[in-house]
MITI-39869 format. One record per residue: residue in one letter; z negated, x, y of N, C-alpha, C in turn. Coordinates in steps of 0.2 Angstrom, whole numbers, plus 2048, in hexadecimal, padded with zeros to 3 digits. Atoms other than C-alpha are relative to their C-alpha. Layout:
# residues N
AZXYZXYZXY...
***
This chain:
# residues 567
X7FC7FD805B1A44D9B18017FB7FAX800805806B214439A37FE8047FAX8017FD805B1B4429938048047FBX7FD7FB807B1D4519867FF7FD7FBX802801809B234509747FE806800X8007FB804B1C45C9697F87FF800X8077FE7FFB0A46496A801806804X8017FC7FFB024709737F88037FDX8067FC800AF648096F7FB801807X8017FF7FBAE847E97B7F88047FDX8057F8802AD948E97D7FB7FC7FEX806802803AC94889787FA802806X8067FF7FAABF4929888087FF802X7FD8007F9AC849099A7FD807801X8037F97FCACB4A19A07FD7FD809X8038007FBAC24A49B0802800806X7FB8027F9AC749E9C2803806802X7FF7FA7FBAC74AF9C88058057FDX7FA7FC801AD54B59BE8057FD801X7FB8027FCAE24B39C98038057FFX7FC7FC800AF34BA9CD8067FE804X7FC8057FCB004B69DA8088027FBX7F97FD801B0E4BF9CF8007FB7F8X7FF806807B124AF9BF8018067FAX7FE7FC803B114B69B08098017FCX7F8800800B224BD9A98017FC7F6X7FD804805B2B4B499C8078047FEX7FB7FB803B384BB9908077FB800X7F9805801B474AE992803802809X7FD7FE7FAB4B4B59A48007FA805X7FE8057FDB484A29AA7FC802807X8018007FAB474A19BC7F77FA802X8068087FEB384949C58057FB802X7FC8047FEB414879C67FB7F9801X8038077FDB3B4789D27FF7FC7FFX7FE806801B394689D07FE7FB804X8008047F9B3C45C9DD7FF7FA7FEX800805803B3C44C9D37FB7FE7FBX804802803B334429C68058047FAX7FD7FF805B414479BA8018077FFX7FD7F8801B454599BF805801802X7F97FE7FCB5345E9CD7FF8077FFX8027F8801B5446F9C7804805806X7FD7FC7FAB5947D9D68078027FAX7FC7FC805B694849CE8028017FAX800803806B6847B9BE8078027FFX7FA805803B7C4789BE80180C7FFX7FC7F77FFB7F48F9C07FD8017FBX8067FD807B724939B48037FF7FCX7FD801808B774889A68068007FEX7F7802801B894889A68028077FEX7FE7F8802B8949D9A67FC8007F8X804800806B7B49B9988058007FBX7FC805806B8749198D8088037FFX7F57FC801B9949A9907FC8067FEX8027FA806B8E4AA98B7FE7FF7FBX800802806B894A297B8067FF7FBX7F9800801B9B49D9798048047FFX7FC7F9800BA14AE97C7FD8037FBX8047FB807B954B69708037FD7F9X7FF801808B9B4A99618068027FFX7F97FF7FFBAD4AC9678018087FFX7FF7FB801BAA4BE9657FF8017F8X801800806BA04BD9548067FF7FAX7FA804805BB24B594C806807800X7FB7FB800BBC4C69527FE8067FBX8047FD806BBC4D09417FD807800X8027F8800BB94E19487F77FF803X806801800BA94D99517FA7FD7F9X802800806BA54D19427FD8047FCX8017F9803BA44E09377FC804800X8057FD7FCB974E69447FB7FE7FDX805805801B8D4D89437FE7FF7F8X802801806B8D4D69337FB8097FCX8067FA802B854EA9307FC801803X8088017FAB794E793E7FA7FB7FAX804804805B744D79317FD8047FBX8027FC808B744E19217FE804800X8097FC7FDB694ED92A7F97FF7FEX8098047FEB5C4E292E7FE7FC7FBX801805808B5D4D69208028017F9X7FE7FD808B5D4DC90E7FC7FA7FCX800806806B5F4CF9018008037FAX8027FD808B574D38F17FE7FC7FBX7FF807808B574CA8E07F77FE802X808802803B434CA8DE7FD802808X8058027FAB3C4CF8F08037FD807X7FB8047FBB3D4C68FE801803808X7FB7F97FDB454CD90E7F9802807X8057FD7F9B354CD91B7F87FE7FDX807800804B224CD9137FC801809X8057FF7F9B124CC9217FB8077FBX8047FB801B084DD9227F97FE805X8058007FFAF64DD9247FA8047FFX8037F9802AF04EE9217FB803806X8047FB7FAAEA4F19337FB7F8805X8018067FCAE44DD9367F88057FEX8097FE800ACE4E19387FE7F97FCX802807803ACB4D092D8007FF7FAX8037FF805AC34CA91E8067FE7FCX7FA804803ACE4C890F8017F97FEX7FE807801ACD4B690E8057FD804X7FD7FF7FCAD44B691D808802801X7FB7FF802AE14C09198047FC7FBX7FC805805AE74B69098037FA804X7FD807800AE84A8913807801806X7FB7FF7FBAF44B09218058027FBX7FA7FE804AFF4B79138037F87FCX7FF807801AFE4A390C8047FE804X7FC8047FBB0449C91B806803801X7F97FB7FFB114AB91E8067FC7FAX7FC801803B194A59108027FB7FFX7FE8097FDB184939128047FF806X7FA8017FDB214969218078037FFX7F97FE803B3049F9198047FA7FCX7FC803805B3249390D8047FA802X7FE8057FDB33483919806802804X7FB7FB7FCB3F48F9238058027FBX7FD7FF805B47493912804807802X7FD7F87FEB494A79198038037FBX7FD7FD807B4A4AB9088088017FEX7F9800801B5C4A4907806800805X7FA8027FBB634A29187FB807807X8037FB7FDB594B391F809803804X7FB7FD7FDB6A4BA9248067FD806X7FD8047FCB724AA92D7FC801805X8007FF7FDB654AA9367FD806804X8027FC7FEB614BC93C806800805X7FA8027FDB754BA93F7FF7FD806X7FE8017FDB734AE9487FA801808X8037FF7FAB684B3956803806801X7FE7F97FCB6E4C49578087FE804X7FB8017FBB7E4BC95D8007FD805X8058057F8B764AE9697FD805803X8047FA800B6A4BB96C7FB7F9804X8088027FFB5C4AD96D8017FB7FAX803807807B5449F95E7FB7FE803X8058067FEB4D48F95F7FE7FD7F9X804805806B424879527FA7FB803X804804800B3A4779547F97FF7FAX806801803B2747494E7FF7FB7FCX802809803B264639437F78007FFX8097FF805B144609407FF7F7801X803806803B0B44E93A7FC800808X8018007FCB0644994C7F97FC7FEX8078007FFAF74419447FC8047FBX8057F9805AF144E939802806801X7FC7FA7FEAF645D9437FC8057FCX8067FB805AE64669388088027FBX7FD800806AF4465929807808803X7FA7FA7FFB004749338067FC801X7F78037FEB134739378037FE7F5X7FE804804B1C46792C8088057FEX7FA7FE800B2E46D92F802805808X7FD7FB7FCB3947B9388087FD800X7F8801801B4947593E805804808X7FC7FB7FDB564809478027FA805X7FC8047F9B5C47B95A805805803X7F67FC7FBB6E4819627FB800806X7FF7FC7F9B6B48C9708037FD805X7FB8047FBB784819797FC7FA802X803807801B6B4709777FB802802X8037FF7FDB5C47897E7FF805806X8027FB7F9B5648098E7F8801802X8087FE7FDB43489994800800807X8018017FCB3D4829A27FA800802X8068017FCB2F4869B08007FE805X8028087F9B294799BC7FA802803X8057FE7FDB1D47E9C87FD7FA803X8068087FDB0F4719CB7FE801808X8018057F9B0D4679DA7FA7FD7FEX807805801AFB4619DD7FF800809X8018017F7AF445A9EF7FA8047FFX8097F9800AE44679EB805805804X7FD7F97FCAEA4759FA7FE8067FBX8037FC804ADE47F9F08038047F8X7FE800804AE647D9E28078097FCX7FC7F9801AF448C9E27FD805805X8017FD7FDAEC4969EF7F7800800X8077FE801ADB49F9EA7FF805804X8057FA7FAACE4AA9F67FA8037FDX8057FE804AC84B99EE7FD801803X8097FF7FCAB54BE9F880480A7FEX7FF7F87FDAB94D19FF807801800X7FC7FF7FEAC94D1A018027FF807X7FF8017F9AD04D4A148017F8803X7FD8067FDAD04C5A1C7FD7FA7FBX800805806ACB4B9A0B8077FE802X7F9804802ADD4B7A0B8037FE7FAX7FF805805AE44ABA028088037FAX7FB7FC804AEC4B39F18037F97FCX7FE806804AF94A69E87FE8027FAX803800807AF44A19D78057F97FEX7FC805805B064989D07FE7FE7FBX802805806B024899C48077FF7FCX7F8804801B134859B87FF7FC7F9X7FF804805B164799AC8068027FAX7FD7FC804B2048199E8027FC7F8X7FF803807B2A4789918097FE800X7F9802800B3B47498B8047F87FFX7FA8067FDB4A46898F8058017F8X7FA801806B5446397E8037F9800X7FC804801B6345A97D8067FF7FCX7FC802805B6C45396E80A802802X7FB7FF7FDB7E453977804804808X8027F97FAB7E46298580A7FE803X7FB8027FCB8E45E9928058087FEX7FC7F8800B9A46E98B804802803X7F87FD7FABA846E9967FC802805X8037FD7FAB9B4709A57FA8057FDX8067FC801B8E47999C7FA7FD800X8068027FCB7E46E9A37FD7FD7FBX801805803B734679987FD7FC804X8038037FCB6D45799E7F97FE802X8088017FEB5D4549A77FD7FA7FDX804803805B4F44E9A17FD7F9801X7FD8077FFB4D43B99F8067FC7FFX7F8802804B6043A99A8018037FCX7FF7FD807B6343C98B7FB8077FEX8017FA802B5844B98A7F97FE7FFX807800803B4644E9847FB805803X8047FA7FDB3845998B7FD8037FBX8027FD809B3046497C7FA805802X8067FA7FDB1F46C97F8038067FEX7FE7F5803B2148197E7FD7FF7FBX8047FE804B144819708067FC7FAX7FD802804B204779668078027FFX7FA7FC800B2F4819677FE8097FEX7FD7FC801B3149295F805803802X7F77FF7FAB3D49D96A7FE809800X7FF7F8800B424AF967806803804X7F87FD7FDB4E4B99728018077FEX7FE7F9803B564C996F7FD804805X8037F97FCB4D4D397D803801807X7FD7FC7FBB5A4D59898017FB804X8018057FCB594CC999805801806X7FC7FE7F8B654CE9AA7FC7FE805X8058037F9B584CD9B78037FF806X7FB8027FAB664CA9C38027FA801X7FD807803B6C4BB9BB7FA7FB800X802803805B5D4B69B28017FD7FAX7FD803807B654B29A27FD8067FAX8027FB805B614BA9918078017FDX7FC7FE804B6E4C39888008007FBX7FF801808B744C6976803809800X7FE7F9800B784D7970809802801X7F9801800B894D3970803801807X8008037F9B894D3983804808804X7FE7F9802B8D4E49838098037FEX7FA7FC801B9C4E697A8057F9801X7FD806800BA44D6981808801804X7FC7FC7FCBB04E298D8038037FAX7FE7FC806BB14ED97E8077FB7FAX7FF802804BB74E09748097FC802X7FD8037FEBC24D797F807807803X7FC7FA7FEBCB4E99838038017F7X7FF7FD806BCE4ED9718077F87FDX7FB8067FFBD74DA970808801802X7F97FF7FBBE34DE97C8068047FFX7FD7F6801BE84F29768047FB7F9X7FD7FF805BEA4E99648087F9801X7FB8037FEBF64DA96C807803802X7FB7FB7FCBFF4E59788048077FAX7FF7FC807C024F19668057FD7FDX7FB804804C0A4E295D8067FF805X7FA8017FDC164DD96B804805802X7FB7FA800C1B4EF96E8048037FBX7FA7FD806C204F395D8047FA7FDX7FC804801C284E395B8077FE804X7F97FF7FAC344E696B8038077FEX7FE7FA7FFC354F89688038027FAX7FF7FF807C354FA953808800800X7FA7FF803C474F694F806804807X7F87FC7FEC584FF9538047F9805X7FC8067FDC644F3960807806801X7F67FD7FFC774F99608027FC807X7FE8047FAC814F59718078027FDX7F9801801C934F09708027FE806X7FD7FF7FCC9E4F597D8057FC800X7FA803803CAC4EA97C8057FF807X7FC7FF7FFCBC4EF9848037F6803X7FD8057FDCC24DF98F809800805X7F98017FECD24E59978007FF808X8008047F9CD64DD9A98027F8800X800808801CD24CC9A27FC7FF805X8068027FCCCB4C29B17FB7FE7FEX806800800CB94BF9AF7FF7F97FBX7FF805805CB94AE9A68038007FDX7FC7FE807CC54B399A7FD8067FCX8047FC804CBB4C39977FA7FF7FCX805801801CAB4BB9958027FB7F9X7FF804807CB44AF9878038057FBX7FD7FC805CBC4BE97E7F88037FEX8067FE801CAC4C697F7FA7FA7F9X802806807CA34B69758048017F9X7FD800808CB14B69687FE8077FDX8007F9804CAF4C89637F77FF7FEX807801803C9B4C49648007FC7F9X802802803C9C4B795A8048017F8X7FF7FF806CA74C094D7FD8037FAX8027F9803C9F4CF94C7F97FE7FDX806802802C8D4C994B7FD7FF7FCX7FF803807C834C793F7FC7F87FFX8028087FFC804B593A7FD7FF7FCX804801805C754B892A7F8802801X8077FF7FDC624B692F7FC7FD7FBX806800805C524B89247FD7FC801X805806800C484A89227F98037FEX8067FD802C354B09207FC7FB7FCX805807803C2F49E91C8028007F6X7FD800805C3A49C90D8028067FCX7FF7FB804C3E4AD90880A7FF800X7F7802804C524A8909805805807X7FD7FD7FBC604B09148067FB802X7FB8057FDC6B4A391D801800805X7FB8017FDC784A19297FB7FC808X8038047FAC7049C93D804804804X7FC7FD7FAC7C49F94A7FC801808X8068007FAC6C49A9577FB804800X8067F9801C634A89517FF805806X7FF7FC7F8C5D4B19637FA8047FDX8067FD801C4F4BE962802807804X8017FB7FCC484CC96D8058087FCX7FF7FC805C504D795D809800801X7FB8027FFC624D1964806805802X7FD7F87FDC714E09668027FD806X7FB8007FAC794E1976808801801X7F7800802C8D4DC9797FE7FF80AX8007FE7F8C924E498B807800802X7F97FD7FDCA34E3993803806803X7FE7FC7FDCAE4F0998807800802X7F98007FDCBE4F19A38058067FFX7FA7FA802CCD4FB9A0801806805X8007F97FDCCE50C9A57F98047FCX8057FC802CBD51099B8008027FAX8007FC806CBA51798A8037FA7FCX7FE806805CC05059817F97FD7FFX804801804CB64FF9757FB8037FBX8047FA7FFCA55089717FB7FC7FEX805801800C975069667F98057FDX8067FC7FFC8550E9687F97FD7FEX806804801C7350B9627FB804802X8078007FBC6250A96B7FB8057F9X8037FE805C575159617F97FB801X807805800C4650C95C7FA803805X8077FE7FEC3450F9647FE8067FDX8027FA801C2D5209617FA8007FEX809801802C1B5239597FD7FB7FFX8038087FFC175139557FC8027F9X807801805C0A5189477FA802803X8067FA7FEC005209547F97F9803X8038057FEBF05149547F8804805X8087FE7FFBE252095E7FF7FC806X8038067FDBE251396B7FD7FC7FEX806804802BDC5079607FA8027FCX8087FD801BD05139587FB802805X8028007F8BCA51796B7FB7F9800X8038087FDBC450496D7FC7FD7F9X804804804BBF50195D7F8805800X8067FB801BB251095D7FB7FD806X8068037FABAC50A9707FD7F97FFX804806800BA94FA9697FA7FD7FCX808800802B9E4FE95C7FA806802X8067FD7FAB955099687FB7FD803X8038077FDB924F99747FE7FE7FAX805804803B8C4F29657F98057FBX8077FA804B8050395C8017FF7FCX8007FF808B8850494E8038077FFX7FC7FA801B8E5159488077FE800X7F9801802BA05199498028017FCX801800807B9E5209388037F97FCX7FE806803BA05109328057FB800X7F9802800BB050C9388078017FAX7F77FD804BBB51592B7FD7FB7F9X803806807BBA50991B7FF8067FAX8017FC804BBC5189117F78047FFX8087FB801BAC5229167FA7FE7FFX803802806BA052190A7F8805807X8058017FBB8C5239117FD8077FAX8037FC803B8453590B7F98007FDX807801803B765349007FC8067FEX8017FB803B745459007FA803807X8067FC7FAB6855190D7FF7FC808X8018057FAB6154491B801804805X8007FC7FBB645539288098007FFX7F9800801B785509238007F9806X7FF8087FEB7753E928800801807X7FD7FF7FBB8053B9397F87FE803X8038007FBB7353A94A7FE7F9803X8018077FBB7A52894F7FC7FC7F6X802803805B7652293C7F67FF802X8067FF7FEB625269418017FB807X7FF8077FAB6651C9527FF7FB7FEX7FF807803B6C5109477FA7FB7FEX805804802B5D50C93E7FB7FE805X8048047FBB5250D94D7FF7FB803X800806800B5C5009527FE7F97FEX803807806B5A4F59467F97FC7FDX8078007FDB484FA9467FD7FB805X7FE8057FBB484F19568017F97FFX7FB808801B524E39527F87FD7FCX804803803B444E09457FA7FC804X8078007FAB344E294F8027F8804X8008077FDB3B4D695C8017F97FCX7FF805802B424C89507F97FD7FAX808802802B2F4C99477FD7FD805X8038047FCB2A4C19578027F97FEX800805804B304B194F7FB7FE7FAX805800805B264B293F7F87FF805X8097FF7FAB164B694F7FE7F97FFX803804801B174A69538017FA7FDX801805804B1C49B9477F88017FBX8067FF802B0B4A393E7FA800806X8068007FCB004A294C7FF7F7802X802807800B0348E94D7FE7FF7FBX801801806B0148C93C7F98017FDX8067FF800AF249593C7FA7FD804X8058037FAAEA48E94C8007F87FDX7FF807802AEF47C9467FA7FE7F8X8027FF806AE74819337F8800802X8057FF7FFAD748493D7FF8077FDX8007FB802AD94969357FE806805X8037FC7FBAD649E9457FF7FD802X8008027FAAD349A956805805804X7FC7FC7FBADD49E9657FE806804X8047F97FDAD24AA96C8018087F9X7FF7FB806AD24B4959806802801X7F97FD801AE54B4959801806803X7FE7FA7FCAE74BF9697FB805801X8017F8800ADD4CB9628048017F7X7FD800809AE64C894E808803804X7FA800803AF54C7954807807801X7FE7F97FDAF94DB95A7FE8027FBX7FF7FE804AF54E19498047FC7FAX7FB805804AFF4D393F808804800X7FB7FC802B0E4DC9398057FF7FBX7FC804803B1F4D79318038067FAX7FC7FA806B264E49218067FB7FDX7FB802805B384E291E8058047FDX7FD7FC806B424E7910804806802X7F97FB7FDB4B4F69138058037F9X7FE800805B594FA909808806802X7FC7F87FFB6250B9117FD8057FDX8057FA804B5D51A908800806803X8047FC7FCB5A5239177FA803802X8077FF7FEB4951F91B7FF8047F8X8047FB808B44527907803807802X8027F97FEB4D53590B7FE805804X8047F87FBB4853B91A7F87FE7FFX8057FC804B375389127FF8047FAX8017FA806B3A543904800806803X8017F87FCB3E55090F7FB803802X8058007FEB3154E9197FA8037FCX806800805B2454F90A8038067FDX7FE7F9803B2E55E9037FE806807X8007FD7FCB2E5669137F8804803X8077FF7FDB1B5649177FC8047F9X8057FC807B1756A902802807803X7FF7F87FFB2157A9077FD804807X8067FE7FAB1557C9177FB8047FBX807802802B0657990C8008087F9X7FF7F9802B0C5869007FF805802X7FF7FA7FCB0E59490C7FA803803X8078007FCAFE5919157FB8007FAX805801803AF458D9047FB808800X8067FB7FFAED59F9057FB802804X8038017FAAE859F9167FB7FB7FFX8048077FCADD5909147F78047FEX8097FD7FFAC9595916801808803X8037F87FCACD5A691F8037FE807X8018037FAAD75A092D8017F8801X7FD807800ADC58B92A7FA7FD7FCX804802806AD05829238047F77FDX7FC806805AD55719168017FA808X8008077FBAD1563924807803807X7F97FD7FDADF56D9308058007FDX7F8801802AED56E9258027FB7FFX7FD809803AEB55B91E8037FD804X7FC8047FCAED55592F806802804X7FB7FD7FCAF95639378068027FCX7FA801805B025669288027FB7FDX7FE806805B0255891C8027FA805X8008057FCB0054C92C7FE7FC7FFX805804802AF35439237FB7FB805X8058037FAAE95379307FB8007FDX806800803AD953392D7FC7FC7FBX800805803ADA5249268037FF7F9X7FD7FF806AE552A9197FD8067FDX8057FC804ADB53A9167FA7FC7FCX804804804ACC52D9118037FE7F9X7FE806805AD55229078048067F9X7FE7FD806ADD5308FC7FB8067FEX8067FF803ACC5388FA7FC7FC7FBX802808805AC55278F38048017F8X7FC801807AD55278E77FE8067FDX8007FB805AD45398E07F78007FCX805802803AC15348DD7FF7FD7FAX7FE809807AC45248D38048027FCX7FC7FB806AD252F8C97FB8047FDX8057FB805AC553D8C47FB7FE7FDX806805803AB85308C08037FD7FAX7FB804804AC55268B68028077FAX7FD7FC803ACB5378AE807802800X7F97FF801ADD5368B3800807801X7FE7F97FEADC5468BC7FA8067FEX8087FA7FFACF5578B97FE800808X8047FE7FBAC25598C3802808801X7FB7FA7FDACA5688CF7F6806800X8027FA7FFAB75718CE7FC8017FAX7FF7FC807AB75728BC8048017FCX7F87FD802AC857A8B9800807803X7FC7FB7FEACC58B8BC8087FF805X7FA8027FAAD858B8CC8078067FFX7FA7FD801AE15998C48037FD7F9X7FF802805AE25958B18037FA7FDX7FE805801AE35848B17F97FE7FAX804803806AD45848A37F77FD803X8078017FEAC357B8A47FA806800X8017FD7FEAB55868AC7FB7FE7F9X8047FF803AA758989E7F77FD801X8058037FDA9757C89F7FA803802X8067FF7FFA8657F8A37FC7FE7F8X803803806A7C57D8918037FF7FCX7FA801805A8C57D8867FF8037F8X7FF7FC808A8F58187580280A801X7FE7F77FEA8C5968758068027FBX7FB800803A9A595867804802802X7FA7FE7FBAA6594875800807804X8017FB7FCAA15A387C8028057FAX7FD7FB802AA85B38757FA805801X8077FB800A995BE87A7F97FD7FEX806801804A8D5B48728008017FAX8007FD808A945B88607FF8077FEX8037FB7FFA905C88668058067FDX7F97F97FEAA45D1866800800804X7FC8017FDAAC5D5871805807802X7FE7FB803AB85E38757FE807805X8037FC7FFAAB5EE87B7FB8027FCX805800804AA35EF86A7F97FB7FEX805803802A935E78637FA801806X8028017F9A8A5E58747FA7FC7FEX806807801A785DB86F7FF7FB805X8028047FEA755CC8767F6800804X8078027FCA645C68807FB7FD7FAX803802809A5E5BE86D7FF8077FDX8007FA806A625CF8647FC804802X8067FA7FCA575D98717F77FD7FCX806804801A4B5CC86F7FC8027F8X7FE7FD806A4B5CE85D7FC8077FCX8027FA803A4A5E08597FA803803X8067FE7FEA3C5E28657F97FC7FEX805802805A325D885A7FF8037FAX7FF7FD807A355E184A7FE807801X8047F97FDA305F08557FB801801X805803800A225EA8587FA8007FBX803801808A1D5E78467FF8067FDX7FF7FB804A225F78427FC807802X8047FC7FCA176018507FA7FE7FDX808805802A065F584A7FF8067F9X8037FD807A095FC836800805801X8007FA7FFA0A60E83B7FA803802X8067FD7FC9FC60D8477F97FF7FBX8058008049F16068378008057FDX8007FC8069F661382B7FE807806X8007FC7FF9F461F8387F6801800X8097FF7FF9DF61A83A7FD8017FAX8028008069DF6198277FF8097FC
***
């Protein structure tokens, strides 16, 4: 195999012989195993493949320029990408990565180093644009080939029509080599164990009238996988093998709604106006005398004043011909004479629910509400249970759309960071399933159907509050009504802690839960007490002092008696 440009990421351990598998693993570009018979690469079927590839990329930009698809696309875009003065439109979350904060910082570091060299900030919506119409993206990797330590240098965008992902399945004179024998198996039969060589073919000037790019060694270049960034839209024809674009969908749709509005305009352009017929009395003039009497009266009668559209002016054209033209009909003697009538116009010609029909199926095939069709209809900001079914669709969609094109951000950060020595390859694949993209949202759906939600579970939590310690207890309702995990239960224990400590809030078990007032301390000032001053409104009551008290003075007063009595 010839030499690769670029770099590759290679593991650190070798997995183990024994993980074997006759079935290759699956790839998301739909590419077939494509053979290679040569040093250069005679590909099986190279010339079908790439030529359908390249007319469906074509047909996809061909469709983006038709304005009712447009219109789509561009609300699918302003969906997903919300451009804001002050934040930017997709931030890395790391709430659920297990890693230390230093760690962390430096992933959010890099996260943003690569936005900037990518400049998503300001060109975030070209390119989400432009991959949802391709329905695949290519980013080349630049790195300092001798200080690959220092990370990718540069991100530069490649046309879909200039590259193609190719697998090569290796040839070795080792027999052993594809065919491994696991110990207990019937027979030690020999299970394959396909080897493929995986990388891409880019060509500066791609053959457009056949579709082909050229193979490699002319004019083209072979490009390690690991240097290439390559996101597709998901959807694959495993019939074809090709990868689709979401557009793929409404391309019948689109091409039907074409036709209805064509065949609209020629109809009402033949049908619209009024034509008069002139019957014109000829007599028993023979036939070449009639046909020139006929002429003169045409050319008396007719009108010879014709509207210039260009110029605005009305001038004289005797060659004026158009489908709008009256009809002059001879008629022989014995019939009514000379006779004229006019054709009525075309009937219903305001009635457009044909093309509302096609425009609604088209943005069907593309998932977008039909709501959104009417320019006047304004988006309810009022009870998220009003808001139409497909609008909820909607966003899931979009949801979607996100998720996958955050696989870009994947691996432009995992080279970045393998390169950085920031991880290892082995750490990524277990980082990189909690690594998580937050983008901006900017429908005021999602708030309200959480507000409902949060109103919805207070007026549970109300209703049940009596019930709690006779039959509910507190840790059931958090998580059954409030729907509090466990994780969130913690963490806003901690806070209401750190609040009560702080003093923003009262301590809840020195409050009265009806009154709202502080309970009364242990060891307080007995002033505050109302039965220590010794009213209240059961009279002069003595206190536990006043007993004490008077039974000392009783005391004293039993003793002097007892003397005077012995005196």
């Amino acid at each position: 195999m010839a030499k690769l440009f670029g770099f590759s990421i290679e593991e650190t351990q070798d997995k183990s012989a024994s993980i074997i598998s006759p079935v290759p693993k699956n790839n998301e570009d739909g590419v077939d195993n494509y053979i290679a018979s040569g040093f250069y690469g005679q590909y099986v079927d190279i010339e079908g493949a790439y030529r359908s590839e390249h007319e469906l990329i074509k047909r996809y930009r061909e469709m983006a320029l038709h304005p009712e698809a447009d219109g789509a696309i561009e609300d699918v875009v302003n969906e997903a990408i919300v451009s804001d003065l002050y934040d930017s439109p997709v931030e890395v979350e790391l709430s659920n990565l297990n890693a230390s904060e230093t760690i962390k910082k430096k992933i959010r570091e890099e996260f943003r180093y690569i936005k900037e060299i990518m400049d998503f900030d300001k060109k975030s919506h070209e390119i989400f644009r432009n991959w949802y119409i391709d329905g695949r993206l290519y980013y080349l990797k630049v790195i300092d080939q001798k200080n690959p330590q220092e990370g990718i240098k540069d991100l530069r965008y490649i046309d879909p029509m200039k590259i193609k992902y190719v697998r090569q399945e290796k040839k070795s004179t080792d027999r052993n080599l594809g065919n491994l024998r696991i110990p207990g198996n019937k027979g030690d039969e020999a299970v394959p164990n396909p080897k493929f060589d995986e990388y891409y073919i880019y060509t500066m000037k791609p053959n457009y009238p056949t579709g082909m790019i050229a193979q490699a060694g002319k004019g083209s270049t072979k490009i390690a996988k690991d240097s290439i960034t390559y996101c597709t839209s998901g959807l694959v024809d495993r019939n074809k093998n090709r990868v689709l674009s979401y557009l793929h969908k409404a391309i019948k749709a689109l091409n039907q709604l074409r036709m209805i509005e064509d065949s609209l305009v020629i109809y009402r352009l033949s049908r619209a106006p009024e034509r008069r017929i002139f019957y014109i009395d000829v007599g028993n003039l023979p036939k070449v005398k009639a046909e020139q009497y006929l002429k003169e009266v045409m050319s008396r009668y007719r009108n010879k004043l014709v509207y210039d559209a260009q110029t605005g002016e009305v001038r004289d054209d005797r060659k004026f011909m158009s489908m709008m033209e009256d009809f002059w009909l001879p008629r022989r003697e014995g019939g009514r004479g000379t006779e004229i009538s006019t054709l009525p116009g075309g009937q219903n010609l305001g009635e457009l629910t044909d093309i509302e029909y096609f425009q609604k199926k088209l943005y069907r095939a593309l998932g977008i509400p039909e709501s959104r069709i009417a320019a006047e209809g304004g988006f309810n900001l009022g009870r998220s249970s009003e808001i139409l079914r497909d609008e909820l669709k909607f966003a899931k969609f979009v949801g979607r759309l996100r998720k996958r094109f955050a696989n870009m951000f994947n691996d432009m950060l995992k080279t970045q960071l393998i390169l950085k020595n920031i991880v290892t390859p082995e750490d990524w694949e277990t980082m990189e399933d909690h690594i998580q993209y937050d983008f901006l949202y900017d429908n005021q759906f999602a708030e309200l159907k959480e507000t409902e939600m949060i109103q919805g579970r207070l007026g549970n939590l109300a209703q049940i509050e009596p019930y709690i310690g006779k039959y509910y207890s507190t840790e059931f309702v958090r998580k059954r009504i409030l729907r509090q995990t466990d994780q969130e239960i913690e963490e806003i224990d901690m806070q209401i802690e750190d609040e009560i400590q702080k003093g923003i809030i009262p301590n809840p078990n020195e409050t009265d839960p009806i009154t709202g007032e502080p309970l009364p301390q242990e060891g307080g000032d007995p002033a505050a007490d109302p039965a220590a001053q010794g009213g209240g409104d059961l009279g002069d009551v003595p206190v536990e002092d006043d007993l004490e008290q008077q039974a000392q003075i009783t005391d004293a007063q039993y003793q002097k008696d007892t003397k005077k009595a012995e005196i």
